[in-house]
Wavefront OBJ file of the C-alpha trace (Angstrom):
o trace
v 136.844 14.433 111.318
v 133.386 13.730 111.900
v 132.558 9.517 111.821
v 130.743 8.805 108.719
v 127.008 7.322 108.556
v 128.089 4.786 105.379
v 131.635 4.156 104.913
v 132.595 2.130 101.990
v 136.444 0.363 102.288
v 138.293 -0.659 99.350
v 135.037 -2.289 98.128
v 134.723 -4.244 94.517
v 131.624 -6.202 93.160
v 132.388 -9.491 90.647
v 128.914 -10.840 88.966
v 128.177 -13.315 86.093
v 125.330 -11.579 83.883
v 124.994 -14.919 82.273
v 124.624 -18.337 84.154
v 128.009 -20.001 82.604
v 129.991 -16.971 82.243
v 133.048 -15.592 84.554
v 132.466 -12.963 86.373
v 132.694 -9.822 85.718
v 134.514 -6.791 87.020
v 131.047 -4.412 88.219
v 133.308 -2.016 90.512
v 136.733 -2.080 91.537
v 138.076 -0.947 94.940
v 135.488 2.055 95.578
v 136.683 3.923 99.528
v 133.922 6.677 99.877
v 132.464 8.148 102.746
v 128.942 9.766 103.349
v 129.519 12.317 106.419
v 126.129 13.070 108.421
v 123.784 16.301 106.347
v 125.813 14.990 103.199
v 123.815 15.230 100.176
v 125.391 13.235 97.302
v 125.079 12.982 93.187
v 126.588 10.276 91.790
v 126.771 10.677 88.003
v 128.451 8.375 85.143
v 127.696 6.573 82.241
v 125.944 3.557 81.909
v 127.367 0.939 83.144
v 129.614 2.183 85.393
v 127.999 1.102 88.140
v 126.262 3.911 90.361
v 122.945 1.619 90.848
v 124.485 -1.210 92.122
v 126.705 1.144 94.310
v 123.900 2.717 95.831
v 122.590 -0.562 96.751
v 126.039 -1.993 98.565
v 125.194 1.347 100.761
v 121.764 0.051 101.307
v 122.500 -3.344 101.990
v 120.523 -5.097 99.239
v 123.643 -6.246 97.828
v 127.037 -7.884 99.171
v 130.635 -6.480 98.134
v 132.333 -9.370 96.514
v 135.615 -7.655 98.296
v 136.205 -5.231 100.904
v 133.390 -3.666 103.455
v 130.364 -1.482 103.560
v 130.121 0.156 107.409
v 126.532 2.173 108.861
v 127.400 4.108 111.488
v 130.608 2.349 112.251
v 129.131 -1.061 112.201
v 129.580 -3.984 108.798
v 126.440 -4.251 106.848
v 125.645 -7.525 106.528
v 121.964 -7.707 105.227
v 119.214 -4.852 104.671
v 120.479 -1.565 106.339
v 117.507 -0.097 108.094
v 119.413 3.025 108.872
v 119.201 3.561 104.713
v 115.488 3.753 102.405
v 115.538 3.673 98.839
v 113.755 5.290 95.884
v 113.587 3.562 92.994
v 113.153 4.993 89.670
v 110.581 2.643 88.613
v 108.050 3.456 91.710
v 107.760 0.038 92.938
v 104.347 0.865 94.646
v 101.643 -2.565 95.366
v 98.641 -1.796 93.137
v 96.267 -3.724 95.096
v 96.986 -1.077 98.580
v 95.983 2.408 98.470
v 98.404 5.619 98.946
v 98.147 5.603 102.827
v 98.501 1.604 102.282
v 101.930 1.764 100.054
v 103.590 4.367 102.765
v 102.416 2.492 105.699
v 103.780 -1.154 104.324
v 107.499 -0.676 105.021
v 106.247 0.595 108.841
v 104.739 -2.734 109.582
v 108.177 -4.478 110.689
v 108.172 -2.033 113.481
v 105.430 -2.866 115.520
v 104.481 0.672 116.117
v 101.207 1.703 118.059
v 98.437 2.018 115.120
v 98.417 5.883 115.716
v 102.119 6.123 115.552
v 102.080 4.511 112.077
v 99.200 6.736 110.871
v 100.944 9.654 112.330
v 104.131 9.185 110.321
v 102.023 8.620 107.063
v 100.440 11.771 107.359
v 103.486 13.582 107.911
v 105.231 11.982 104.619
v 102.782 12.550 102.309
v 102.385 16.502 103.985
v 105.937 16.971 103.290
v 105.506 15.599 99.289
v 102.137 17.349 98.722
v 100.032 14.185 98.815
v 97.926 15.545 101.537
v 94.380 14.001 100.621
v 95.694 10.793 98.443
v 95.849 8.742 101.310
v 92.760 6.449 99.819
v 93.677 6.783 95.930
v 95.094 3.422 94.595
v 98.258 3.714 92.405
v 96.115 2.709 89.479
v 94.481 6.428 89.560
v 97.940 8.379 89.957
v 100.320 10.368 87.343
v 103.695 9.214 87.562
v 105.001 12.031 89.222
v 102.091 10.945 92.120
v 103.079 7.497 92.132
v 106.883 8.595 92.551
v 105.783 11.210 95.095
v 104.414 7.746 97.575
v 107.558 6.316 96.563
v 109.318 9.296 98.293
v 107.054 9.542 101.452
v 107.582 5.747 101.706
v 111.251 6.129 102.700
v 110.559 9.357 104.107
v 107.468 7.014 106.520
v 110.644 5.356 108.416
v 112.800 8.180 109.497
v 115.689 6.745 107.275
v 119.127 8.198 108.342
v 120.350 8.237 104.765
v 117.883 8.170 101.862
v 119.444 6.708 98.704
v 117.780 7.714 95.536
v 117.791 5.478 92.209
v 117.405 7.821 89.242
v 113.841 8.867 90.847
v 113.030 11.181 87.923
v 114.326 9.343 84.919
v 110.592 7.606 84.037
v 108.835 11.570 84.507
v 108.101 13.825 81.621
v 109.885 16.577 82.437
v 107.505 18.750 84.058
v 106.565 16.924 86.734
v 110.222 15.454 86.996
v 111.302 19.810 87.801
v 108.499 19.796 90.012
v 109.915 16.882 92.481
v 113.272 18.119 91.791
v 111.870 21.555 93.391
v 110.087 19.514 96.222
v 113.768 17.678 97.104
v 115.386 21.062 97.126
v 112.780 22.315 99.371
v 113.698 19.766 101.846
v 117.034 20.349 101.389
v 117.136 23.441 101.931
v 114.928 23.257 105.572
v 116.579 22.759 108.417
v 113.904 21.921 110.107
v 113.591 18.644 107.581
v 115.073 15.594 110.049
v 116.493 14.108 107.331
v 119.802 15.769 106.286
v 121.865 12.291 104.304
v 120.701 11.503 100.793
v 122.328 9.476 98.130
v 121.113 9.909 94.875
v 122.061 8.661 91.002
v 121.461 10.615 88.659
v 122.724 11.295 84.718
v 121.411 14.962 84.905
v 124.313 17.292 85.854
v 121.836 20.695 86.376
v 119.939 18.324 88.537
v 123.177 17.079 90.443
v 124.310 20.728 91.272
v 120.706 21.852 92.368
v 120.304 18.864 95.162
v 124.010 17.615 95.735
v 126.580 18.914 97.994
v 128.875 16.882 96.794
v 129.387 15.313 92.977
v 131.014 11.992 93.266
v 132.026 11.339 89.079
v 132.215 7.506 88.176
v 134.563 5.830 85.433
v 133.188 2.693 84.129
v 134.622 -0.716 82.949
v 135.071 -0.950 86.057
v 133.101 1.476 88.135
v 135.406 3.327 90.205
v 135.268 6.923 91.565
v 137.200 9.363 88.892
v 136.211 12.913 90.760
v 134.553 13.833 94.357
v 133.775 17.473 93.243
v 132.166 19.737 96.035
v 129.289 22.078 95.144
v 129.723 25.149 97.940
v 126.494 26.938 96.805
v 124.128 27.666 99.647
v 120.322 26.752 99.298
v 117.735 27.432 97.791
v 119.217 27.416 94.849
v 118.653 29.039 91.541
v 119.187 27.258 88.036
v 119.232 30.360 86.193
v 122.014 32.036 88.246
v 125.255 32.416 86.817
v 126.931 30.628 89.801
v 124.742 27.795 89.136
v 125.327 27.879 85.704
v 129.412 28.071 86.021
v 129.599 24.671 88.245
v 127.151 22.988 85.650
v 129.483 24.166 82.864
v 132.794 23.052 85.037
v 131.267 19.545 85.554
v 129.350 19.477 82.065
v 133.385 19.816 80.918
v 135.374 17.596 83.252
v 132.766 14.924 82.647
v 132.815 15.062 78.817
v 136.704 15.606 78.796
v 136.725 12.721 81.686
v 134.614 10.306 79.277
v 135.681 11.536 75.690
v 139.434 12.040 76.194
v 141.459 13.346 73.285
v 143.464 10.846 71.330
v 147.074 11.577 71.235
v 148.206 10.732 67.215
v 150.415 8.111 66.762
v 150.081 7.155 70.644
v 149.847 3.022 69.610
v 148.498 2.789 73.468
v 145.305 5.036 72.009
v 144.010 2.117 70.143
v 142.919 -1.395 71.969
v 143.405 -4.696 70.327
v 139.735 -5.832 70.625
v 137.795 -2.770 71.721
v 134.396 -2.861 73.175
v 131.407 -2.301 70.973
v 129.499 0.841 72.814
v 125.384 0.254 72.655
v 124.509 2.175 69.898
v 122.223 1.142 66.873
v 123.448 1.982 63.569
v 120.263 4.152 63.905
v 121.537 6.027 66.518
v 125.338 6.711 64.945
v 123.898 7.785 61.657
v 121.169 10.125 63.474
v 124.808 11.637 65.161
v 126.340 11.918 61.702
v 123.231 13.549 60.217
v 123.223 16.553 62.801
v 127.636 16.908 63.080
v 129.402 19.464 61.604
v 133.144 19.525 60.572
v 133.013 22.251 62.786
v 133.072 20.802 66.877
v 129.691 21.081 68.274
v 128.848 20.770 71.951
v 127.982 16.958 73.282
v 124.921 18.171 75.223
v 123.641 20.313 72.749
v 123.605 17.738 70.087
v 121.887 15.155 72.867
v 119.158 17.980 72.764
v 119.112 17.719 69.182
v 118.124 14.281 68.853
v 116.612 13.841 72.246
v 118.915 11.633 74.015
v 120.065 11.298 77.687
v 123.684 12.261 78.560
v 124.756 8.729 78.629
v 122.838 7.510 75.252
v 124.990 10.452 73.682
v 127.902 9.091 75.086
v 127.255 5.778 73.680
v 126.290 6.649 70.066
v 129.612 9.307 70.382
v 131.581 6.254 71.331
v 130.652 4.498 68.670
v 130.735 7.407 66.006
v 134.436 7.656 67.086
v 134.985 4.032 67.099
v 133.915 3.413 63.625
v 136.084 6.489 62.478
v 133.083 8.875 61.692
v 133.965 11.640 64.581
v 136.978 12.825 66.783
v 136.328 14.586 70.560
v 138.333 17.746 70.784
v 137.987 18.433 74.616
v 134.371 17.799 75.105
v 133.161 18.612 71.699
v 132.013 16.271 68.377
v 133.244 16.913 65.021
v 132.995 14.645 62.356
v 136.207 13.594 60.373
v 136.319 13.600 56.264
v 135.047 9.514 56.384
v 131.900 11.111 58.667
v 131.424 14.222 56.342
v 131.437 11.200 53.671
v 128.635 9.198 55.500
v 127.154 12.202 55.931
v 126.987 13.300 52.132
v 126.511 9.967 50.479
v 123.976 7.636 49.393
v 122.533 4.392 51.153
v 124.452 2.147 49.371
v 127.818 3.900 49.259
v 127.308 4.823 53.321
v 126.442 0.924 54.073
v 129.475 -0.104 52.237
v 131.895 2.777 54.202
v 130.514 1.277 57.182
v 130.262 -2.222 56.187
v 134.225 -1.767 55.816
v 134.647 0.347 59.295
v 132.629 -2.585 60.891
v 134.746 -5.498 59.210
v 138.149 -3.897 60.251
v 137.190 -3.974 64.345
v 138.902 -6.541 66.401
v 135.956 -8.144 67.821
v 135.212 -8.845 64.363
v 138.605 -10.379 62.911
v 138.068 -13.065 66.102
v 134.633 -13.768 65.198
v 135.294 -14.443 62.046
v 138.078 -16.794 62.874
v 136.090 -18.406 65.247
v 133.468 -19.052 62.334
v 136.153 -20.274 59.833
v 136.632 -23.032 62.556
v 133.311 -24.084 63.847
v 130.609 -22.646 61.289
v 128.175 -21.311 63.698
v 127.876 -20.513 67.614
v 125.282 -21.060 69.666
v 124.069 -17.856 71.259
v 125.284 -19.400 74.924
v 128.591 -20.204 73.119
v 128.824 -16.347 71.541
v 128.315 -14.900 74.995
v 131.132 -16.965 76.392
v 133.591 -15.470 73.592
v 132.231 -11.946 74.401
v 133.395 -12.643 77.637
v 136.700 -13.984 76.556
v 137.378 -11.297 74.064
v 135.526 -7.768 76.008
v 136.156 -8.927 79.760
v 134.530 -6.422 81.968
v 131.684 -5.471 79.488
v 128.145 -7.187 79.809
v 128.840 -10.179 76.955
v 124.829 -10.220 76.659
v 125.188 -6.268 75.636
v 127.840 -6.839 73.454
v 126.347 -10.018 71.948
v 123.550 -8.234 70.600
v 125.234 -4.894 69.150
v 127.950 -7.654 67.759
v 124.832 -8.957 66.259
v 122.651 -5.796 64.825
v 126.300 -4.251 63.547
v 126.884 -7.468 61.681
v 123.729 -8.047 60.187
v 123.705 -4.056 59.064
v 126.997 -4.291 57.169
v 126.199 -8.054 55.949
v 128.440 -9.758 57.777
v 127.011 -12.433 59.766
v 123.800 -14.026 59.522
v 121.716 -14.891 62.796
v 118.694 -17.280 62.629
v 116.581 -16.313 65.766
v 114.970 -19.833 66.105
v 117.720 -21.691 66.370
v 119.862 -18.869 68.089
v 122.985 -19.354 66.104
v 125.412 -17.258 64.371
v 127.185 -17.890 61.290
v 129.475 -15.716 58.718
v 128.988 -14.337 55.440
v 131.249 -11.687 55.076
v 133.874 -12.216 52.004
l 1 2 3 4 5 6 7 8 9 10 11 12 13 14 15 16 17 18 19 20 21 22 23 24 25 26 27 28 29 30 31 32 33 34 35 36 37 38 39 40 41 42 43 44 45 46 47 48 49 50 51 52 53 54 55 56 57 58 59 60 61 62 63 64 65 66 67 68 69 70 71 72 73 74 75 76 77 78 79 80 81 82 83 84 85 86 87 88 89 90 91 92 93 94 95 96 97 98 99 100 101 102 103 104 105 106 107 108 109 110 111 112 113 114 115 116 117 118 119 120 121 122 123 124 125 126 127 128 129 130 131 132 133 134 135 136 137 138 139 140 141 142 143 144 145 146 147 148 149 150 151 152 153 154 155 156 157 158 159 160 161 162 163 164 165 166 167 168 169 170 171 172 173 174 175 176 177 178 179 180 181 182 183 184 185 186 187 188 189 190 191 192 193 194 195 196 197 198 199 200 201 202 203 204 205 206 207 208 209 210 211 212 213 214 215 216 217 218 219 220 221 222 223 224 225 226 227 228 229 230 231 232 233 234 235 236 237 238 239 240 241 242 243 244 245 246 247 248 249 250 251 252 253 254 255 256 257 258 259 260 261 262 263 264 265 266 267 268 269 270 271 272 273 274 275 276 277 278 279 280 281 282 283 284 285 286 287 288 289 290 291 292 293 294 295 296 297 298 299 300 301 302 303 304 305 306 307 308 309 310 311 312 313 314 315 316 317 318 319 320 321 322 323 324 325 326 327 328 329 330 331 332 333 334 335 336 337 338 339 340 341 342 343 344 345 346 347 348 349 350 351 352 353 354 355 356 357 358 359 360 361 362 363 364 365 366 367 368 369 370 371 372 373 374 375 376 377 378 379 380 381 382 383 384 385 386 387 388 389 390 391 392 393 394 395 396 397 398 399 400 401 402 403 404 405 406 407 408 409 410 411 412 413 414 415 416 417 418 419 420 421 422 423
């Protein structure tokens, strides 16, 4: 077997999101290994992690256990071997184009002509070819993420790792640099043949990836490694293409939305975690449901949301007993076709009650009979306590909008306290 460039080993990654809470479970024992001319997608929900894994690979952060090997050796700062795009360009305003690409190249100590030479040859092989004096300031995004590219590309990175590079582009010019990746892909002439990339678009994962690594969250850890045998250049509209999007589209929805089995008493967690969904969102779900099951990604197109968004509002749809999942599909259940049909009033008091009977909840409003109000540093602490694994700041605040929606709890903003005022 050929030796790996990165080679993750039994690696996990605790972190406090808040300065007095314990930390958190981010991911738990990940072993994954990124062969030389391996092109990865890493897709998952929010929150399960793939950002922070991409940076263990890149060095930028430090596995709280286990060990993150380059080429055989332990990382144990910045890899150089690895460059990173992130998804919200990161360029300095104050250099131009040529500037931005030739920054990273300065630790080198390269001959002045080398360092031009590699700058020209980036921004050649992302179309930038006469940008070199444009400041960011003047660019589209899709520009501006273009330098971002020919930046990593500037240092002859073995592996480029890729942090949802698209996500802030219309969708236009996002195709376009999807179609410019592919490209370079697809040359073998292109000297770099390792890329790491996160993504939450599955057509875009099966057009660049050669392998689909599928992420579980609470805590991240690998669910699927799913090869994608398709040769390049590849074509979106061919029925190949389509079949592995369809395959993954399915495992990933069945993977995330799994069927409940009735009466299973292990379906159903004590204190469940509240998904981060506005009522907003949920009722926007309801409005556009059917009895009948409709597809998850087809509703997302319907109200405009990212894969993981849907996944959220779903999750919370289904938590609040508005929708079931058959396989990967949404249907609403007689209390959503309810929601759906009624009046403000009657649908805030169906939901007021859904709200009221959810374990996170019943301890709040314990807590509350006990000590009157928490402090929002003392609510985050019980978030931890009660939802371990979940971001308690997250969960704070949907604790918070859900409560003041169905009139249970009151929260004064200037003094940052909670209080109850449910019945």
């Amino acid at each position: 077997m050929e030796e790996p460039v990165i080679k993750l080993e039994n690696v996990s990654l605790e972190f406090a999101a808040e300065r007095h809470a314990p930390p958190a479970l981010i991911l738990s024992d990940i072993s994954l290994r990124i062969a030389p001319n391996d092109i990865v997608a890493l897709l998952g929900p929010s929150g399960c992690g793939k950002s922070t894994l991409i940076r263990l690979m890149a060095g930028l952060l430090r596995p709280t256990r286990g060990k993150v090997f380059f080429n055989g050796r332990e990382v144990e700062g910045i890899c150089p071997g690895v460059a990173m795009v992130f998804q919200n360009f990161a360029l300095f305003p104050w250099l131009t184009v040529e500037g931005n690409v030739c920054a990273p190249l300065e630790q080198y100590r390269l001959a002045a002509g080398e360092v031009a030479g590699r700058a020209r040859r980036a921004l050649e092989m992302v179309g930038l070819t006469g940008y070199e004096n444009v400041y960011p300031r003047e660019l589209s995004g899709g520009m501006k993420q273009r330098v971002g590219i020919a930046r990593a590309l500037a240092v002859n990175p073995e592996v480029l790792c890729m942090d949802e590079p698209f996500s802030a582009l219309d969708v236009l010019t996002a195709e376009s640099l999807r179609n410019e990746l592919g490209r370079l892909c697809a040359d073998p002439a292109n000297p770099l043949r390792t890329m790491v990339s996160v993504t939450h678009n599955i057509e875009e994962a099966v057009y660049l990836a050669k392998r689909i690594i599928v992420l579980a969250a609470h805590p991240g850890r690998i669910a699927l490694d799913i090869p994608n045998p398709l040769p390049y250049p590849r074509d979106p509209g061919a029925p190949e293409f389509q079949k592995i999007v369809e395959e993954i589209h399915e495992i990933l929805t069945s993977h995330e939305l799994p069927e409940a089995v009735p009466g299973d008493p292990s379906a159903t967690r004590q204190i469940e975690p509240l998904p981060r969904a506005t009522i907003g969102e949920i009722l926007g779900l309801i409005s556009i449901c059917d009895e009948k099951p409709g597809d998850l990604f087809d509703l997302g197109d319907d109200m405009g949301k990212q894969f993981d968004e849907m996944l959220e509002a779903v999750k919370a749809a289904e938590l609040l007993g508005l929708v079931h999942t058959p396989h990967d599909h949404v249907a609403l259940t007689p209390l959503g076709l309810r929601i759906q049909s009624s009046l403000v009033a009657e649908r805030k008091a169906i939901l007021r009650a859904q709200i009221d009977r959810l374990g996170v909840f019943t301890k709040l409003r314990e807590e509350l009979a006990r000590t009157k109000t928490l402090d929002a540093d003392a609510l985050r602490d019980r978030m931890s306590e009660w939802v371990p694994g979940h971001k308690p700041l997250d969960t704070a605040h949907t604790l918070i909008s859900w409560g003041r929606y169905a009139g249970l709890v009151e929260w004064d903003s200037k003094k940052q306290i909670i209080r109850w005022c449910g019945v």
